[in-house]
C-alpha positions as CSV (number, residue, x, y, z in Angstrom):
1,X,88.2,193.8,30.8
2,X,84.9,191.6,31.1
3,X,81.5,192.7,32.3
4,X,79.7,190.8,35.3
5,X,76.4,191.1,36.6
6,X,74.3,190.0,39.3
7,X,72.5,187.1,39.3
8,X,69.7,189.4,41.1
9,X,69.8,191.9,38.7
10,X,66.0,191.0,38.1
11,X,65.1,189.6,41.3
12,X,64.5,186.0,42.6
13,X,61.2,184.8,40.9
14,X,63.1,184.0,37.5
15,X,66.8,183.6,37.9
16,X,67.2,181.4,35.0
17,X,65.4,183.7,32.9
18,X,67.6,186.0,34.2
19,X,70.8,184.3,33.7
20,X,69.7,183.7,30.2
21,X,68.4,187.4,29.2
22,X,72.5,187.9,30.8
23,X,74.1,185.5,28.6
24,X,72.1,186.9,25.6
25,X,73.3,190.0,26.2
26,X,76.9,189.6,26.0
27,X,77.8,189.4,29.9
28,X,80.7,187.3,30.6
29,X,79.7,186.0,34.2
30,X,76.7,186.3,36.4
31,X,77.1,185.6,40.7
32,X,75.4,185.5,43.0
33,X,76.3,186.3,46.9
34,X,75.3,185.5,50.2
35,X,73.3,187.9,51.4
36,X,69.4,186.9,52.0
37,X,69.9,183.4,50.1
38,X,71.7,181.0,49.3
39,X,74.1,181.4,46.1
40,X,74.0,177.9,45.7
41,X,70.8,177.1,44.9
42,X,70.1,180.5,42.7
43,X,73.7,178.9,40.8
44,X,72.2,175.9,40.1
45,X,69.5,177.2,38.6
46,X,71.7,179.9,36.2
47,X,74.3,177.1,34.9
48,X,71.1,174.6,33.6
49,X,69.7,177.8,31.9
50,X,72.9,178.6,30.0
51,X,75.5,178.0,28.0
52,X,78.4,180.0,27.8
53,X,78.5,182.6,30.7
54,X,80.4,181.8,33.6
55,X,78.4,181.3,36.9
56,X,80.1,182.0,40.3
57,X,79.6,182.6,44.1
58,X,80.9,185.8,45.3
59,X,80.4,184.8,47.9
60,X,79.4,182.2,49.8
61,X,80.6,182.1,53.3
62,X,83.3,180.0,53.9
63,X,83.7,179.5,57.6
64,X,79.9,179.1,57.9
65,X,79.6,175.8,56.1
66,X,82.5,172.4,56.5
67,X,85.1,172.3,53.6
68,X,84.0,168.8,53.3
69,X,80.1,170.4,52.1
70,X,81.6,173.2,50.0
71,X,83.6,170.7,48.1
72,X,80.9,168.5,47.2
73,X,78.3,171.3,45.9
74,X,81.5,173.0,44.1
75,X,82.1,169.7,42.4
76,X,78.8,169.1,42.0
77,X,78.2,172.5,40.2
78,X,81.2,172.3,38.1
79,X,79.4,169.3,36.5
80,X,76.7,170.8,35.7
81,X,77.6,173.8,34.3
82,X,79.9,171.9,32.4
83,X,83.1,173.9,33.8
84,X,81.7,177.1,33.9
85,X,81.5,177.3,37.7
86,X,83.7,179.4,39.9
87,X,83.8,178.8,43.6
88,X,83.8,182.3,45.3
89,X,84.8,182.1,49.1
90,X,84.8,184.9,51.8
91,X,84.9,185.4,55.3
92,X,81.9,187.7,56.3
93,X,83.0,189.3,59.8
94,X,83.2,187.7,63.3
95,X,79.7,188.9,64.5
96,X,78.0,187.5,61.9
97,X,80.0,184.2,61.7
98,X,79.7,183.7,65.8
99,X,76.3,185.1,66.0
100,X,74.0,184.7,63.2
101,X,75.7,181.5,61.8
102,X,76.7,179.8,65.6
103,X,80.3,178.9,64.1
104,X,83.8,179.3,65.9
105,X,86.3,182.2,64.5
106,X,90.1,182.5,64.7
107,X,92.3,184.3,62.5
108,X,90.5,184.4,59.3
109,X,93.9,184.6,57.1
110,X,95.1,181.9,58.8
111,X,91.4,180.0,58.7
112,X,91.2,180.4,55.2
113,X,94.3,179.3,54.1
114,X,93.7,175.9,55.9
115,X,90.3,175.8,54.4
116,X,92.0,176.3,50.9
117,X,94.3,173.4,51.6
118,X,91.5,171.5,52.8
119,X,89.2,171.8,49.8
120,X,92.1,170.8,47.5
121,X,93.4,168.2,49.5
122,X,89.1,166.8,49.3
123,X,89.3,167.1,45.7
124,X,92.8,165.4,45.0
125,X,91.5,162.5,46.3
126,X,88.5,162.2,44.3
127,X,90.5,162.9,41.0
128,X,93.2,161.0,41.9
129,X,92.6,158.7,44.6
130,X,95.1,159.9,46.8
131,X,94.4,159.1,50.5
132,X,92.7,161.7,52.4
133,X,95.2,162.8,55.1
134,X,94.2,166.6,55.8
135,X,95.6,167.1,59.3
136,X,94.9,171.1,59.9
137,X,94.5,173.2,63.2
138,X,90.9,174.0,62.8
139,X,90.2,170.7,60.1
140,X,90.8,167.3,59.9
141,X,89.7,165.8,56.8
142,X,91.0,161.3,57.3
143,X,88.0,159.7,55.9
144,X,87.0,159.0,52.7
145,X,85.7,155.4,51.4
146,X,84.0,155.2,47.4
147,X,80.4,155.2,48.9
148,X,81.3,158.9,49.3
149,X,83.5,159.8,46.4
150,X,81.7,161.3,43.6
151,X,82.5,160.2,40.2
152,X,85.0,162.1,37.9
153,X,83.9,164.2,35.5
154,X,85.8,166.0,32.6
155,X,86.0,169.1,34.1
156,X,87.6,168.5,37.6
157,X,87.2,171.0,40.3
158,X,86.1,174.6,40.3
159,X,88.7,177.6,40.4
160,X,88.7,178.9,44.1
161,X,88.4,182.8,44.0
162,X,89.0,184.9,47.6
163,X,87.7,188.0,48.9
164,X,89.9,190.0,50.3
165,X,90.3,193.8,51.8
166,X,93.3,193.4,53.7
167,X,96.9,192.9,52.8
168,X,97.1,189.3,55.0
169,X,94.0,187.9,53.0
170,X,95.3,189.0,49.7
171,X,98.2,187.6,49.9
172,X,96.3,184.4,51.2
173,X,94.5,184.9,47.3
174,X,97.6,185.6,45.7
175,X,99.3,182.4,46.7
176,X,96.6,179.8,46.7
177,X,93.6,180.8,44.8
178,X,92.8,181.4,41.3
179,X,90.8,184.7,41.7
180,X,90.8,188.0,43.9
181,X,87.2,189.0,45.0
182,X,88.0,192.9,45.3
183,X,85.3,194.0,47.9
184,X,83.0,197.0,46.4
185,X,84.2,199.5,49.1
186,X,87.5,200.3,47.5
187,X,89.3,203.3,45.5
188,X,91.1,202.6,42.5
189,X,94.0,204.2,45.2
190,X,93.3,201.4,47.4
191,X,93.9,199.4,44.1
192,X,96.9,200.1,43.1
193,X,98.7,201.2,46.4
194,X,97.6,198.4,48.9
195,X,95.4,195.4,47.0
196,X,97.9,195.1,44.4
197,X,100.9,195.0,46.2
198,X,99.9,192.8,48.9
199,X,98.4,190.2,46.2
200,X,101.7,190.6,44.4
201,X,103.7,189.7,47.6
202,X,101.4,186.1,47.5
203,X,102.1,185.3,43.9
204,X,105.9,185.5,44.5
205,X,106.3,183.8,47.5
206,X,103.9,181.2,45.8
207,X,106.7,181.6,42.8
208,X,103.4,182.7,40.4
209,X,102.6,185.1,38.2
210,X,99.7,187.7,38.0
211,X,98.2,185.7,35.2
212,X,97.8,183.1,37.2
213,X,95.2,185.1,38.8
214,X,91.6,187.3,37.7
215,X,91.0,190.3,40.1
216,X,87.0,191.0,39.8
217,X,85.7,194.1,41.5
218,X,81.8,194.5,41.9
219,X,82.7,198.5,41.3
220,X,80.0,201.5,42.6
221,X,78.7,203.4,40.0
222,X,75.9,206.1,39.9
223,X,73.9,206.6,36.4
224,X,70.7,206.8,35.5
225,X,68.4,208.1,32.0
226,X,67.1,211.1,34.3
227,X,68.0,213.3,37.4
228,X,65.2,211.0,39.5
229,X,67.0,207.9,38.7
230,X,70.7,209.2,39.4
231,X,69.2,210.6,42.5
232,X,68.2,207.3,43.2
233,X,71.1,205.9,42.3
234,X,73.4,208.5,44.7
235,X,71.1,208.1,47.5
236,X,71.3,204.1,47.3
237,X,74.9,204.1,46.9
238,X,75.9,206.6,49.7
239,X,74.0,204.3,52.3
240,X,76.0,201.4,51.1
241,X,79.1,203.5,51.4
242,X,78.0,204.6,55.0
243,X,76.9,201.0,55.9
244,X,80.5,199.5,54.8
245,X,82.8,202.5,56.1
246,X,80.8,202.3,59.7
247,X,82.6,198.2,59.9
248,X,86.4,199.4,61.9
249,X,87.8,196.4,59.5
250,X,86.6,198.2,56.4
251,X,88.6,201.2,57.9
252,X,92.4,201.1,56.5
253,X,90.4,202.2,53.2
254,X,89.1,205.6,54.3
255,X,92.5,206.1,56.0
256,X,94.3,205.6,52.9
257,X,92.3,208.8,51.7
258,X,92.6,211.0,55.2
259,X,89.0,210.3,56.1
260,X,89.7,207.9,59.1
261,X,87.7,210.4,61.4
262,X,84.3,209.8,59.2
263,X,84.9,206.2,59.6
264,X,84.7,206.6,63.1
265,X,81.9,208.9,63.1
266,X,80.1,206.2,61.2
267,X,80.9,203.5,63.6
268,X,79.2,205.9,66.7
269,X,76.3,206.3,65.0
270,X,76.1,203.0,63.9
271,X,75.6,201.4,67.5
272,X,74.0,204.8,68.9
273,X,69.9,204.2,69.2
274,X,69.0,207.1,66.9
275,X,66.0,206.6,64.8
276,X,67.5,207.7,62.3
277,X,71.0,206.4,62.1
278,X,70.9,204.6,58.9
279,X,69.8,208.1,57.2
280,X,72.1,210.4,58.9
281,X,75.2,207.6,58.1
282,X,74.3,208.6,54.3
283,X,74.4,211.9,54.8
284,X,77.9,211.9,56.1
285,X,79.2,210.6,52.2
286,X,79.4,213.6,50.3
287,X,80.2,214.3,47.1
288,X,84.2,214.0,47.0
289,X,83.5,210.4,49.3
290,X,80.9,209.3,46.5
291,X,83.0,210.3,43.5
292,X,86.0,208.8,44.6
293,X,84.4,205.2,45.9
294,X,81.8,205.4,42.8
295,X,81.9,206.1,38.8
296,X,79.8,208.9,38.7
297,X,78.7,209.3,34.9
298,X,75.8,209.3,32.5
299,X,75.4,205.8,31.3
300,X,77.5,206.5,28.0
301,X,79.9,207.5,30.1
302,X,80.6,204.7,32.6
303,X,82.6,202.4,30.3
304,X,85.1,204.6,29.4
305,X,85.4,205.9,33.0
306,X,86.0,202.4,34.2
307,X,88.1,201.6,31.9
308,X,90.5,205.2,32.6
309,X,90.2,203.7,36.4
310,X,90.7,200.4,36.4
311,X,92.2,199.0,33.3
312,X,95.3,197.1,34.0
313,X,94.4,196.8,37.4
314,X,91.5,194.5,37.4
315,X,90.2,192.0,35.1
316,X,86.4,191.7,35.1
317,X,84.3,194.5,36.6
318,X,80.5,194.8,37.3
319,X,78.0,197.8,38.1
320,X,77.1,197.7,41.6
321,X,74.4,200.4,41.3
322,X,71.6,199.4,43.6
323,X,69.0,201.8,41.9
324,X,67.5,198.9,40.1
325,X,68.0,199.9,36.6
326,X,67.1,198.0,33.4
327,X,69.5,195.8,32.2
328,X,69.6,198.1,28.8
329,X,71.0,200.9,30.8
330,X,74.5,199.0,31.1
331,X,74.3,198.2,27.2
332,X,76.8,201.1,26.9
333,X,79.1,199.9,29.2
334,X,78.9,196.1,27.5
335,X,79.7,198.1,24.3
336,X,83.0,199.8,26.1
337,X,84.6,196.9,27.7
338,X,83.9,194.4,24.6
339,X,81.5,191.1,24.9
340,X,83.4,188.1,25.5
341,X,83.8,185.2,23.2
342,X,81.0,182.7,22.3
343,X,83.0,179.5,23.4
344,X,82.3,179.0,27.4
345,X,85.5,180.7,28.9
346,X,88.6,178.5,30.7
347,X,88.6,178.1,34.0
348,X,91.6,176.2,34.4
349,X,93.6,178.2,37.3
């Protein structure tokens, strides 16, 4: 299993020193999401600091931006990480995508799969020359002259990885894409009993095989040198449980475990006018909802417990922790799940 971390691990001020203090350590990939800036940018900045470690989105917001833009600045990235890049789409939900982006939504299975189509059909005719003809229901791609094309390069185009929480979406990942982006707020239940089959279903109607395809999971985990930072660690990781299980498509999750009722309990107080919403949210995640959504271990510990949860059932793991721990903490769990090879890793999917 290889070990991810976030390009943010240190903040935004030095991300390439970042990125390289990452590589040095051993990590095998560093991304950055979409959350208060762009991953782009803090991308670009990570692959011309670096050598070997993988750089990737996870994620940018598809439906916010044209294919026709992400496949440029894919392309463009790929080149100058020298292959290292990985193109990490998602959805983000329809609130955000009407109302704080100004896009249209639709079905986002459906959506995405078009995109999909729609970034490889951009790239095949760049690489190859064939004629730009991508007719879709939400994109027309028809024009493409050589003013516009971007010269080849060695490495071709990025590997497309999808987020995905439900079964429609996964199988979308399993049959197009070269990557699953597990979302944080899952079980290793979850895992196995819904993610896994659905993504299964994709690969064989796709007539592929699950090697075809790395399943990352940015996984909760509560640690810390001393009972203040643990605390800190619990008390961050609760809210982000809270904030997540309060979103009705997040829901099938808690269901799987009998806790649809604190789901909807979540959701009221998440659009009530309470002061103190966000706080009492947190408070609803007790110890049982913690332990099962987050490794909950001493920092020696957490390698070996993601490992007994997850190995076999995802390939590349990283500590979502939000306490804002050293990088030194997680030396442990580098040491558990093995540094990766010195030669920059294939991303041929």
């Amino acid at each position: 299993m290889l070990l991810d971390a976030s390009l943010l691990t240190a903040g935004t001020d030095d991300v390439a020193g970042t990125a390289r203090r990452l590589e040095e350590r051993g990590y095998a990939g560093v991304w950055a999401s979409e959350v208060a800036h762009d991953p782009f940018l803090l991308l670009h900045a990570a692959a011309l600091s670096t050598e070997r470690v993988q750089v990737g989105s996870a994620i940018a917001v598809a439906f916010a931006r044209s294919p026709m833009t992400v496949a440029y600045t894919g392309y463009d990235l790929q080149r100058y990480s020298r292959g290292r890049f990985v193109l990490g789409l998602g959805t983000q939900v329809k609130a955000h995508v009407e109302r704080r982006f100004s896009m249209p939504w639709s079905s986002p299975a459906a959506r995405m799969r078009e995109y999909v189509g729609a970034l490889r059909a951009i790239w095949a005719s760049w690489e190859d020359g064939t004629p730009l003809r991508f007719r879709g229901e939400h994109y027309q791609h028809t024009l493409m002259t050589p003013t516009f094309t971007p010269p080849r390069h060695e490495w071709g185009p990025p590997p497309v990885h999808l987020a995905a929480v439900g079964p429609l979406m996964t199988r979308v990942a399993g049959e197009l894409c070269d990557g699953l982006l597990a979302h944080g707020f899952t079980t290793e239940r979850y895992l196995r009993e819904r993610t896994l089959p659905a993504l299964q279903e994709g690969l064989e109607t796709a007539g592929r095989s699950r090697a075809e395809v790395q399943v990352s999971l940015p996984g909760f985990v509560v640690s810390g040198r001393d009972d203040a930072e643990r605390t800190r660690a619990a008390d961050a990781v609760r809210a982000q449980i809270a904030f997540y299980g309060s979103t009705p498509a997040y829901r099938p999750v808690l269901e799987l475990h009998g806790w649809g009722a604190l789901g909807e309990e979540l959701h009221a107080l998440s659009t009530s006018r309470r002061e103190d919403k966000w706080e009492a949210m947190a408070a609803l995640v007790d110890d049982e909802v913690l332990g099962t959504f987050a490794v909950v271990a001493e920092p020696g510990q957490v390698g070996p417990e993601v490992l007994r949860r997850f190995e076999g059932v995802v390939d590349r793991f990283s500590v979502y922790s939000g306490a804002g721990l050293p990088m030194e903490v997680w030396d442990p769990v580098l040491a558990a799940l093995g540094r990766p090879p010195l030669e920059p890793p294939s991303t041929a999917g």
